[in-house]
C-alpha positions as CSV (number, residue, x, y, z in Angstrom):
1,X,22.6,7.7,9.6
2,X,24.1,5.5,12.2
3,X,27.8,5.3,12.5
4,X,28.8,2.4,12.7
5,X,26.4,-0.4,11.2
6,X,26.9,-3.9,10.4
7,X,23.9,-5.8,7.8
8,X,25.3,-9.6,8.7
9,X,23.1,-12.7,8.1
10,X,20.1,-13.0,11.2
11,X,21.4,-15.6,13.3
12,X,18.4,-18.0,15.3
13,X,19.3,-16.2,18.3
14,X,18.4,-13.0,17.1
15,X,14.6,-14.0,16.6
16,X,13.8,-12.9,19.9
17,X,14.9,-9.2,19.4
18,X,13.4,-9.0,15.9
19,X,10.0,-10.2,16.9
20,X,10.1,-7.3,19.8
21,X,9.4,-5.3,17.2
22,X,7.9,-7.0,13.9
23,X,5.2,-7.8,16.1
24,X,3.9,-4.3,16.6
25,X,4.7,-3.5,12.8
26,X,2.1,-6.5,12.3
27,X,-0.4,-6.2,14.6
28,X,-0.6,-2.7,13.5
29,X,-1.2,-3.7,10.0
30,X,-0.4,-0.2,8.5
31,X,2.6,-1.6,6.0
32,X,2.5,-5.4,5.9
33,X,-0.2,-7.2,4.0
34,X,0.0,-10.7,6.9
35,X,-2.8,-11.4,9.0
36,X,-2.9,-8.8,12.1
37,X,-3.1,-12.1,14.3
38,X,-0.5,-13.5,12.9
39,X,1.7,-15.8,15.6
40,X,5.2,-15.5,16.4
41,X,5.4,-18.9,15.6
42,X,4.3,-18.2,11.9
43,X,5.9,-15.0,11.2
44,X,9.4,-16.8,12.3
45,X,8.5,-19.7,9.3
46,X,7.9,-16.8,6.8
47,X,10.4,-14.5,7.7
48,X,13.3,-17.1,7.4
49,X,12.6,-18.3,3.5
50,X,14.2,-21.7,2.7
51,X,17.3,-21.1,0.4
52,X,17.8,-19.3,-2.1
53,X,16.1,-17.0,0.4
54,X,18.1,-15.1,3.2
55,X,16.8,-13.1,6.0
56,X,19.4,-10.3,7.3
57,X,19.9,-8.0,10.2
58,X,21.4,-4.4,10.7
59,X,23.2,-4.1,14.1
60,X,25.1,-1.3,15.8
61,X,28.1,-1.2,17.2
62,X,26.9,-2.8,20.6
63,X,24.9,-5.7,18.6
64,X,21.8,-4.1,18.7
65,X,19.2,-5.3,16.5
66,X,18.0,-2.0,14.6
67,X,16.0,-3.4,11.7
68,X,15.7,-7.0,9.4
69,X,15.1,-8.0,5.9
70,X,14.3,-11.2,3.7
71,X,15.2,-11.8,0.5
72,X,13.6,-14.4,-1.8
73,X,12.8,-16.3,-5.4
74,X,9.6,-14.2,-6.1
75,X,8.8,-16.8,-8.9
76,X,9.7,-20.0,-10.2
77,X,10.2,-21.4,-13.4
78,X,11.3,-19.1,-16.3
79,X,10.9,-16.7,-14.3
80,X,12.8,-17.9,-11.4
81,X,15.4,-14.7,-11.8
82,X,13.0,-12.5,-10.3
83,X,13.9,-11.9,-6.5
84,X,11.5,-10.4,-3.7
85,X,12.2,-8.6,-0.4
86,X,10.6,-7.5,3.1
87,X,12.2,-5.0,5.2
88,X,10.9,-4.0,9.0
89,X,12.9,-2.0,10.8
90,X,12.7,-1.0,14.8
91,X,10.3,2.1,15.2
92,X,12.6,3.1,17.6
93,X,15.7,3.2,14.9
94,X,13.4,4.6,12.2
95,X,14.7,7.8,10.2
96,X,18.3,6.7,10.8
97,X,19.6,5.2,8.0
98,X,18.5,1.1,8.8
99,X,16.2,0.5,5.7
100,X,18.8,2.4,3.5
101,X,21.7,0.0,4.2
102,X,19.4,-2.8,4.8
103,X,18.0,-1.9,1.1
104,X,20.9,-1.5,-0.6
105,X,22.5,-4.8,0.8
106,X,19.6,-7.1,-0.2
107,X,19.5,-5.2,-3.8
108,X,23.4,-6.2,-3.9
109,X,23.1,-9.4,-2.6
110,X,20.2,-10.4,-4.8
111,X,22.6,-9.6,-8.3
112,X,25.5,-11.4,-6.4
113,X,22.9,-14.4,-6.3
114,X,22.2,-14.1,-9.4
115,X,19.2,-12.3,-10.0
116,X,18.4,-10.2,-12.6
117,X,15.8,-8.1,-11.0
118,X,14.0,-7.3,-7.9
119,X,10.4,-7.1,-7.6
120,X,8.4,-6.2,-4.7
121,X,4.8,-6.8,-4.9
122,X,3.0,-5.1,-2.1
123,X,4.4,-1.9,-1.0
124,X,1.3,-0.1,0.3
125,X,0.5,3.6,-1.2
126,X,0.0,5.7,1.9
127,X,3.8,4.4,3.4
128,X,4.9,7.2,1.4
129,X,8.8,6.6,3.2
130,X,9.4,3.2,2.3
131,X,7.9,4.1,-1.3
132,X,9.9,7.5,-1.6
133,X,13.7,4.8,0.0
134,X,12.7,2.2,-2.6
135,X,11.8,4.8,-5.3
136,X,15.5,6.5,-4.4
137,X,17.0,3.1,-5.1
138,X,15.7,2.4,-7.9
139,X,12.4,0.5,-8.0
140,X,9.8,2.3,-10.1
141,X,6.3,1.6,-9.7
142,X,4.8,-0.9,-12.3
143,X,1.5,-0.4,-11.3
144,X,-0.7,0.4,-8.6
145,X,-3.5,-1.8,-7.4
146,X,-6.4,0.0,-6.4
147,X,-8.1,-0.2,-2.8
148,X,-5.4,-3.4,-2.8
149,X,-4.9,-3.3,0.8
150,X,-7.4,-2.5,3.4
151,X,-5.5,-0.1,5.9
152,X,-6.9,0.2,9.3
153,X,-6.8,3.7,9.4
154,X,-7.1,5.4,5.9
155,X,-9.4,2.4,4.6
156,X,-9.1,0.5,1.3
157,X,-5.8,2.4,-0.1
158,X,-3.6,1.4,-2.8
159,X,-1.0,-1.3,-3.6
160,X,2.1,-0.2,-5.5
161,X,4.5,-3.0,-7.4
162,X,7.3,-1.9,-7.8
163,X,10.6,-3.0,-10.0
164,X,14.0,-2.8,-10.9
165,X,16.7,-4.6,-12.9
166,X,19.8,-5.3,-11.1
């Protein structure tokens, strides 16, 4: 784990170095279930949620961008107390601690907001460290949707929802 880490709210000038490396996370389209195409221009409108929603960044000591998440409403309605969240972190940070404390903070900052649970509705089977981080914090998996996303390596593969109260 990094040292010295600082999760602070993404600022618009910190686009630039987040995209460096969501892109790649996209256009591989291993983990996220967007378009493999999709634009800088779009990921930017989706990334950054109107409010409630938050999008975050974990920084080192020298500033660094080393991974981002987005928080959001999942639903609306009665069920409008049901948050959502995406995490990417730099490749080049990964294994270090970033989706840990970038995890941890949107699962705190979610009950300060008050919601009363957090759902995330497409964490893709065969990314067996983000399921193993959100299984260690918590989330269980509801259920698992089969050949729910089409991976470009392993084929159609499965879909986990997971959930926790908060």
């Amino acid at each position: 784990m990094l040292a010295a880490m600082l999760i602070r709210e993404a600022l618009p000038h910190d686009w630039p170095t987040m995209w460096a490396f969501m892109e790649g996370i996209v256009r591989a389209g291993e983990t996220f279930s967007w378009d493999r195409d999709t634009t800088e221009s779009q990921a930017r409108q989706m990334w950054f949620p109107e409010p409630p929603g938050r999008t975050f960044v974990a920084v080192d000591a020298a500033g660094t961008v080393l991974g981002t998440a987005n928080s959001v409403r999942n639903h609306r309605g009665g069920a409008a107390h049901i948050s959502s969240a995406s995490f990417m972190v730099d490749p080049r940070h990964s294994g270090q601690g970033v989706g840990r404390a970038l995890g941890e903070h949107v699962l705190a900052q979610a009950r300060k907001d008050g919601f009363r649970a957090m759902q995330f509705n497409a964490v893709v089977e065969t990314n067996t460290r983000a399921v193993a981080l959100w299984r260690s914090l918590g989330l269980d998996v509801m259920t698992t949707l089969p050949e729910g996303f089409h991976h470009p390596v392993h084929g159609y593969v499965g879909l986990h929802i997971m959930y926790r109260r908060l």
